[in-house]
PDB file of N, CA, C and O in Angstrom, chain B, residues numbered from 101:
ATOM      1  N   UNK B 101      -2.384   2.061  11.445  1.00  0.00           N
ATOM      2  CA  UNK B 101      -2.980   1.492  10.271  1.00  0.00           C
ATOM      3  C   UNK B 101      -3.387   0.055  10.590  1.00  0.00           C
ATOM      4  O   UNK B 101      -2.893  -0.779  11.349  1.00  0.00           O
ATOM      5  N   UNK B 102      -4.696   0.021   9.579  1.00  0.00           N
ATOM      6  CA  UNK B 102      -4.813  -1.644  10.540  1.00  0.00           C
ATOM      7  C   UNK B 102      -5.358  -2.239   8.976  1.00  0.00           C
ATOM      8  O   UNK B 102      -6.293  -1.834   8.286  1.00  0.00           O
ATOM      9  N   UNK B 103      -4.581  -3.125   8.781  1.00  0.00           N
ATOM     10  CA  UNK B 103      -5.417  -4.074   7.187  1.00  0.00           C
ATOM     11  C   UNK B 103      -5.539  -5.217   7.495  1.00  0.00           C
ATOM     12  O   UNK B 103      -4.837  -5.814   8.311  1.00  0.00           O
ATOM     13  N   UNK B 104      -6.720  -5.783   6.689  1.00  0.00           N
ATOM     14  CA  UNK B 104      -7.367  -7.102   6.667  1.00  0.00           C
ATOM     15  C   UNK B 104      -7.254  -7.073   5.307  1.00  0.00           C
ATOM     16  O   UNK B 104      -8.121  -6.445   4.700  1.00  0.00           O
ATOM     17  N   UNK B 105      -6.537  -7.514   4.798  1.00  0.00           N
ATOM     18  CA  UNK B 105      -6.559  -8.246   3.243  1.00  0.00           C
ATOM     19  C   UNK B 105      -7.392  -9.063   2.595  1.00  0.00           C
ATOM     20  O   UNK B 105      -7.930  -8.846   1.509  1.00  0.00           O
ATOM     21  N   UNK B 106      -7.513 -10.213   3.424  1.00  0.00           N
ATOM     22  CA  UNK B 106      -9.023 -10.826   3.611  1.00  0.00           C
ATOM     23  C   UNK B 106     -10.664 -10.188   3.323  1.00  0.00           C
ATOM     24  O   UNK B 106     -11.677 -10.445   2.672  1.00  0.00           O
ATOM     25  N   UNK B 107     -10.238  -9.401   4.089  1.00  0.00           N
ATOM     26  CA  UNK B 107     -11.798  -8.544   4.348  1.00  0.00           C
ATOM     27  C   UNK B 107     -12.283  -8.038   3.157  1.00  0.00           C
ATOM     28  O   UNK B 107     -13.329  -8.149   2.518  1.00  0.00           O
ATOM     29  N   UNK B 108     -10.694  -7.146   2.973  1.00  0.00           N
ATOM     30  CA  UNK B 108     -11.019  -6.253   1.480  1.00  0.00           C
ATOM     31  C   UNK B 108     -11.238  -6.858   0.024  1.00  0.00           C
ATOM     32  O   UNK B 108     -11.971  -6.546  -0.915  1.00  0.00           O
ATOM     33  N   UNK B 109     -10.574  -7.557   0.170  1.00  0.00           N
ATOM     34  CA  UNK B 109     -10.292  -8.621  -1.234  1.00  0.00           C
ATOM     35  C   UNK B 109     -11.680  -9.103  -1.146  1.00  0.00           C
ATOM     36  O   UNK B 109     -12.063  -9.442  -2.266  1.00  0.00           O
ATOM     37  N   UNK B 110     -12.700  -9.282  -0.117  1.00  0.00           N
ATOM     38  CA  UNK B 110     -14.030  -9.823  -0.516  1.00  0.00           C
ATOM     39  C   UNK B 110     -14.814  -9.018  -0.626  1.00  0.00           C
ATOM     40  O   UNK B 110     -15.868  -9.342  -1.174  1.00  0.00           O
ATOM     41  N   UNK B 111     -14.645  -7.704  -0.181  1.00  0.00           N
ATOM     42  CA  UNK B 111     -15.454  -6.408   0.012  1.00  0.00           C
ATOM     43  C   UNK B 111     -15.220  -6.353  -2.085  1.00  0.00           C
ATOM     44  O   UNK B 111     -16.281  -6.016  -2.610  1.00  0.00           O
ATOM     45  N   UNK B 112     -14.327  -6.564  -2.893  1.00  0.00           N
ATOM     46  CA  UNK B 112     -14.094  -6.188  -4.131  1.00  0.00           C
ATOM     47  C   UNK B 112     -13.787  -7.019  -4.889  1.00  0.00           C
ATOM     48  O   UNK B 112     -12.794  -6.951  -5.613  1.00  0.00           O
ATOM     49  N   UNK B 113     -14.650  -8.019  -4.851  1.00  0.00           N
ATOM     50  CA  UNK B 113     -14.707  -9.132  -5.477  1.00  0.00           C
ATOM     51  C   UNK B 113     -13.613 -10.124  -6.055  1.00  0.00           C
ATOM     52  O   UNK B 113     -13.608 -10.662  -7.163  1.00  0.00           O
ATOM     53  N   UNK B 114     -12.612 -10.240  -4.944  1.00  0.00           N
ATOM     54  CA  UNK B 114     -11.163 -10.996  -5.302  1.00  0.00           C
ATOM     55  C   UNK B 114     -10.046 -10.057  -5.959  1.00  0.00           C
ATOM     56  O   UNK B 114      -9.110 -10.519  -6.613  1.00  0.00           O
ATOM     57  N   UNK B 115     -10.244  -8.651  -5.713  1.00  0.00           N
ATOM     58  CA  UNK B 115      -9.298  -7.660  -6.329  1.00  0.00           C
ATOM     59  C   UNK B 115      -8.296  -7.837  -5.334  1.00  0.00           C
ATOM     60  O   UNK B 115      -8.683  -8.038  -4.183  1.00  0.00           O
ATOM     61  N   UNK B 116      -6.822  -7.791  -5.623  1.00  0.00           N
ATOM     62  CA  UNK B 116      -6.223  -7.048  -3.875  1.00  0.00           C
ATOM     63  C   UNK B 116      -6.215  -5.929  -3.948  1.00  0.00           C
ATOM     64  O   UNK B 116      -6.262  -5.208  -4.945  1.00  0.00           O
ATOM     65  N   UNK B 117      -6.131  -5.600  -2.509  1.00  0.00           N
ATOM     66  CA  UNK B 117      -5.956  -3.998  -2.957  1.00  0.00           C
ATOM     67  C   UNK B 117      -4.720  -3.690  -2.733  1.00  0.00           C
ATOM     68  O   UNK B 117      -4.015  -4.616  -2.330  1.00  0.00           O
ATOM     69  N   UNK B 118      -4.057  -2.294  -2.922  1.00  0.00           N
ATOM     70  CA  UNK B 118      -2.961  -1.566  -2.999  1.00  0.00           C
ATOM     71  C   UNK B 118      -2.717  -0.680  -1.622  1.00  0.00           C
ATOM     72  O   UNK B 118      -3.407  -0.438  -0.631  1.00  0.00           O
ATOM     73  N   UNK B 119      -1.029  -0.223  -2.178  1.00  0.00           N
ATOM     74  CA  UNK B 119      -0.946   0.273  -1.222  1.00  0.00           C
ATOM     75  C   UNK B 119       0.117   1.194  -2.586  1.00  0.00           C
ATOM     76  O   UNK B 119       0.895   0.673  -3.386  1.00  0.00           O
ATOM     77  N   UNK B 120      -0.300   2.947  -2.400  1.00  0.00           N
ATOM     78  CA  UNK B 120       0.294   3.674  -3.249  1.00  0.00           C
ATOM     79  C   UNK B 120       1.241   4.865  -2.552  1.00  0.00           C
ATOM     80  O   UNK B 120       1.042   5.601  -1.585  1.00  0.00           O
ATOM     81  N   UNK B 121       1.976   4.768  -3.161  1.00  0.00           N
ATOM     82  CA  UNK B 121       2.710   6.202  -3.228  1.00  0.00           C
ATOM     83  C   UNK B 121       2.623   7.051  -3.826  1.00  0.00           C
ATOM     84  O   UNK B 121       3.206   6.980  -4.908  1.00  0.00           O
ATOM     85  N   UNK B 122       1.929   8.238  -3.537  1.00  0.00           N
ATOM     86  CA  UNK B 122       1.881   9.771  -4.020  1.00  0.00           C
ATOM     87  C   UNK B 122       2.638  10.590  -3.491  1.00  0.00           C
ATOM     88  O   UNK B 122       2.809  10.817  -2.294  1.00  0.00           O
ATOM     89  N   UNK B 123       3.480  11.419  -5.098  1.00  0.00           N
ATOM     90  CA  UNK B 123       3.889  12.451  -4.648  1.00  0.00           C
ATOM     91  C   UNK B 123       2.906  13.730  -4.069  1.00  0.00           C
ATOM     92  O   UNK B 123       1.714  13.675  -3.770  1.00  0.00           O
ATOM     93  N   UNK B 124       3.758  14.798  -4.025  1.00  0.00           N
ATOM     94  CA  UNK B 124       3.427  15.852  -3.490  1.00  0.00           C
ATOM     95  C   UNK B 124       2.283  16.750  -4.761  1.00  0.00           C
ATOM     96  O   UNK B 124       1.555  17.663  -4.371  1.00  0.00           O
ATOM     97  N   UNK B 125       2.300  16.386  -5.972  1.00  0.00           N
ATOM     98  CA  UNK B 125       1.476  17.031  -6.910  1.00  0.00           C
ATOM     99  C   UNK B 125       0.593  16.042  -6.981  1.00  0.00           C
ATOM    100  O   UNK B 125      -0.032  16.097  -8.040  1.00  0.00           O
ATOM    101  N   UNK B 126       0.247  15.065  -6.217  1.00  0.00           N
ATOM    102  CA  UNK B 126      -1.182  13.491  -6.330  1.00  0.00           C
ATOM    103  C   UNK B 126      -0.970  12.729  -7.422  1.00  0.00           C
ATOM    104  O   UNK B 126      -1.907  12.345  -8.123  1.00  0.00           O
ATOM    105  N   UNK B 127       0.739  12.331  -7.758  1.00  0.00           N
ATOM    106  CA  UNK B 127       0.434  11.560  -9.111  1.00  0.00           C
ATOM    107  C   UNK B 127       1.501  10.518  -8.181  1.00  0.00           C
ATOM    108  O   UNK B 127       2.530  10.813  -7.573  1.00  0.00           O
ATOM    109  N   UNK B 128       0.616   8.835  -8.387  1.00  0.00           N
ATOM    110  CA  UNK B 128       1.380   7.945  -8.134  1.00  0.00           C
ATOM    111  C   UNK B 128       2.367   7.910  -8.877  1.00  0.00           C
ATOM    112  O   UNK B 128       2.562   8.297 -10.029  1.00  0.00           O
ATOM    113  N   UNK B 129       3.296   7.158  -7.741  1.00  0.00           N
ATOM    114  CA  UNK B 129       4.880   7.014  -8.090  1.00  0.00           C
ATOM    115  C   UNK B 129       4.820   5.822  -7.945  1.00  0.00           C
ATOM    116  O   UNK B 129       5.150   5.248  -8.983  1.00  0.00           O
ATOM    117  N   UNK B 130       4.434   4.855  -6.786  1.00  0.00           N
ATOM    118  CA  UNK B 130       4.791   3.423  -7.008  1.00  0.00           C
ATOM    119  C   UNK B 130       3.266   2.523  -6.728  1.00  0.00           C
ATOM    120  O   UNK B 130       2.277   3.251  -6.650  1.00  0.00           O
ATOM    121  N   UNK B 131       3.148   1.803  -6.655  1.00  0.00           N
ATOM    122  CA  UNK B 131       2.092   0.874  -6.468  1.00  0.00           C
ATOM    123  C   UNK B 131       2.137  -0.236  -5.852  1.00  0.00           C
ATOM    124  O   UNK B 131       3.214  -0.730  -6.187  1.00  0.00           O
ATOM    125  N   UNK B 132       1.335  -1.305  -4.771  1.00  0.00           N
ATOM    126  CA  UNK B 132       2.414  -2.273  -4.501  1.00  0.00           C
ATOM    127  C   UNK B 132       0.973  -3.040  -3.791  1.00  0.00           C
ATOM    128  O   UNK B 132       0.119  -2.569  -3.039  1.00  0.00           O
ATOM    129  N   UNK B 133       1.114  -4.291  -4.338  1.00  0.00           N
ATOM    130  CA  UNK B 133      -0.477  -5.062  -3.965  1.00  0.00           C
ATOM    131  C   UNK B 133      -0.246  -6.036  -2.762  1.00  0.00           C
ATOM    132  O   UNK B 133       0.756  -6.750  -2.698  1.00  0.00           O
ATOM    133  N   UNK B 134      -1.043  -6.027  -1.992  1.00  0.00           N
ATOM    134  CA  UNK B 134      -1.208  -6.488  -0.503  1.00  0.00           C
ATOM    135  C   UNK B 134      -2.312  -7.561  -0.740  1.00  0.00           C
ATOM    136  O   UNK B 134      -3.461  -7.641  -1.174  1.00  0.00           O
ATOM    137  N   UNK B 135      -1.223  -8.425  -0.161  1.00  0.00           N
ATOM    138  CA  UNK B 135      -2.058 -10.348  -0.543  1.00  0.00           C
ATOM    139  C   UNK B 135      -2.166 -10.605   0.879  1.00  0.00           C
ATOM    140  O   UNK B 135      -1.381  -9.965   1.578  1.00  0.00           O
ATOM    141  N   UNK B 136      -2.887 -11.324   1.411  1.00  0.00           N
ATOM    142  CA  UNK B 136      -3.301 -12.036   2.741  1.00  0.00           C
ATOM    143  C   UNK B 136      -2.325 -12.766   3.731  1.00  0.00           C
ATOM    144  O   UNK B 136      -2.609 -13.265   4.820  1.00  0.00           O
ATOM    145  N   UNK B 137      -0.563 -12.685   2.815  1.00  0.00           N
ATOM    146  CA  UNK B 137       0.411 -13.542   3.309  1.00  0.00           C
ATOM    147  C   UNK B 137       1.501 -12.019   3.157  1.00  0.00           C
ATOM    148  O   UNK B 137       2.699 -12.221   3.353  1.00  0.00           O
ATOM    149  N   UNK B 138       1.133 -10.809   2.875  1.00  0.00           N
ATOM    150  CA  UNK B 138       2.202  -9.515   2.479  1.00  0.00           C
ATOM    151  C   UNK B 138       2.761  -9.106   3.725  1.00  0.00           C
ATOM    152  O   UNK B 138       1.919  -8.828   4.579  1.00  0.00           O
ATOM    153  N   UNK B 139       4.135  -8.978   4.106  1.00  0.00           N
ATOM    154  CA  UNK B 139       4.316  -8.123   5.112  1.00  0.00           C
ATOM    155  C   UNK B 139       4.665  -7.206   4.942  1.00  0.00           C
ATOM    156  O   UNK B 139       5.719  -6.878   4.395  1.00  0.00           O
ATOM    157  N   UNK B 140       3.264  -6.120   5.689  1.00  0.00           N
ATOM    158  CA  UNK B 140       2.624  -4.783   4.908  1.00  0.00           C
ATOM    159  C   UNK B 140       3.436  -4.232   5.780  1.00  0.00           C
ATOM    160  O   UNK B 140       3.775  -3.159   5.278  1.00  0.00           O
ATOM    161  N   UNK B 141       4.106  -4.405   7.143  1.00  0.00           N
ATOM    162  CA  UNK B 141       5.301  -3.698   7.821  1.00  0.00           C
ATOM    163  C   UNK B 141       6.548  -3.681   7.056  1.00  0.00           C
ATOM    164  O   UNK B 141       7.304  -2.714   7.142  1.00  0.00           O
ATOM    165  N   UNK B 142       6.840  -4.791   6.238  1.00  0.00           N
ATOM    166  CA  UNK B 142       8.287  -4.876   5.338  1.00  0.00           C
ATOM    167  C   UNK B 142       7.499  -3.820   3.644  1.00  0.00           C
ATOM    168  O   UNK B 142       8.056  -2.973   2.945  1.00  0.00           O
ATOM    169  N   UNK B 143       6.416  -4.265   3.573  1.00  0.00           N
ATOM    170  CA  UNK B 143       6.209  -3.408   2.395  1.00  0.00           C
ATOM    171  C   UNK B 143       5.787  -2.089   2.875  1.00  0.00           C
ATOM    172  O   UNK B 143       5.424  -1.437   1.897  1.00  0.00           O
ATOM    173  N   UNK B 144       5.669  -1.363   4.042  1.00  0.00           N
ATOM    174  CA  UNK B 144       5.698   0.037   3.814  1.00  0.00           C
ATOM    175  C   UNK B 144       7.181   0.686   3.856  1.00  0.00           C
ATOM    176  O   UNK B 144       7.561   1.549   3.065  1.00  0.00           O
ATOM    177  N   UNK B 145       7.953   0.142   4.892  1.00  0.00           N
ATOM    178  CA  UNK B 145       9.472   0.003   5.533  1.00  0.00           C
ATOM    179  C   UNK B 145      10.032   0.155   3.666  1.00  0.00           C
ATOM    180  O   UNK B 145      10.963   0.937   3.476  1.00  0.00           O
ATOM    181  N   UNK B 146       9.554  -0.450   2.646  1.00  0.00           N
ATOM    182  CA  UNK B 146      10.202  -0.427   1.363  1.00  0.00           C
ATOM    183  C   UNK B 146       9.870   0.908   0.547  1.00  0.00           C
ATOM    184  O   UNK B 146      10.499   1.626  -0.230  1.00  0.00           O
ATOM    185  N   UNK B 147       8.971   0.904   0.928  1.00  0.00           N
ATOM    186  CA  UNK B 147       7.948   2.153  -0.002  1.00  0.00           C
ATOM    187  C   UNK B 147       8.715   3.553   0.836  1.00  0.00           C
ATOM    188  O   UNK B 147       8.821   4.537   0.104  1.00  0.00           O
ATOM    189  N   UNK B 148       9.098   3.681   1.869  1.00  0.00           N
ATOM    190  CA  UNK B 148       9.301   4.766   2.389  1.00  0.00           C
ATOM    191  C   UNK B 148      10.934   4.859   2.481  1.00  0.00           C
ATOM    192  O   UNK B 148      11.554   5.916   2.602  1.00  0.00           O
ATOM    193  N   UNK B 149      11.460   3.668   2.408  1.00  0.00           N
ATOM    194  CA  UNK B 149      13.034   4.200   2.165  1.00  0.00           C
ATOM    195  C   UNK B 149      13.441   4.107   0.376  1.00  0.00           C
ATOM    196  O   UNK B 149      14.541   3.903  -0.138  1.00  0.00           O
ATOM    197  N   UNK B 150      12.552   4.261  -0.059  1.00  0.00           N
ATOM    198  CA  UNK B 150      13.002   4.148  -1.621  1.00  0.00           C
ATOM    199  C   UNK B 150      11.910   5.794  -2.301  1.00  0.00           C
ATOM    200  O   UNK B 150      12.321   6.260  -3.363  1.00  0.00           O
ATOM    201  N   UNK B 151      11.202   6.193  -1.932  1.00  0.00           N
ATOM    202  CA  UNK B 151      10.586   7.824  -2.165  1.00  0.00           C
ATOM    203  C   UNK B 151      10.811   8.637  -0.787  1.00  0.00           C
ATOM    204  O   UNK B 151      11.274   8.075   0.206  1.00  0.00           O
ATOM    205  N   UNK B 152      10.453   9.989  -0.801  1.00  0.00           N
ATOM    206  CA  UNK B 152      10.697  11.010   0.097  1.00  0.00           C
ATOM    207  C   UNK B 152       9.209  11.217   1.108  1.00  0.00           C
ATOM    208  O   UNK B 152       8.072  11.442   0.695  1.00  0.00           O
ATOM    209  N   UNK B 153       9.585  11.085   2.275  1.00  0.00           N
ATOM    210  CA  UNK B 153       8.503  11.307   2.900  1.00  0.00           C
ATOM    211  C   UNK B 153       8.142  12.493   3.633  1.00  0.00           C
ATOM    212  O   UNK B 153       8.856  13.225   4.318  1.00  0.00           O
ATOM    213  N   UNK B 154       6.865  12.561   3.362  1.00  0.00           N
ATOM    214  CA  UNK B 154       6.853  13.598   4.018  1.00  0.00           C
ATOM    215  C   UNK B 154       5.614  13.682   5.378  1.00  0.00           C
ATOM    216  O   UNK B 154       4.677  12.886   5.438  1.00  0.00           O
ATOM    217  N   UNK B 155       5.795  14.570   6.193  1.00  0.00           N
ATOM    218  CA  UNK B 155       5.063  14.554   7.602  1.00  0.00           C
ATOM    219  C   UNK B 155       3.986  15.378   7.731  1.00  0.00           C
ATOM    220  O   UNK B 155       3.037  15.206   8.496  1.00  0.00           O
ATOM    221  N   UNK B 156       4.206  16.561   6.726  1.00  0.00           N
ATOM    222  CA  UNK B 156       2.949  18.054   6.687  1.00  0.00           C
ATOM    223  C   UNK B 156       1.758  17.550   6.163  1.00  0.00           C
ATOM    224  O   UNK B 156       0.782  18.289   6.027  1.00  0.00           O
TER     225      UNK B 156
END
């Protein structure tokens, strides 16, 4: 995975963007916004020991 926060946030006019968790039926479970200073290694590391992951 590769993010530029930067990039995107100008690609969408100062929005940040997200980073979501879907279950297995496509309905978000968590949500979690990625700022230009986020550590998106500590915020996935969070997102994945707090819901069930899956590999299929």
């Amino acid at each position: 995975m590769i993010v530029d926060p930067d990039a995107r946030a100008g690609l969408f006019e100062g929005y940040s963007p997200t980073v979501l968790a879907v279950d297995a039926a496509g309905t978000v479970t968590d949500r979690r916004f990625v700022y230009a200073d986020t550590d998106v290694r500590g915020l996935l590391l969070d997102l994945i020991t707090e819901h069930e992951v899956s590999t299929s």
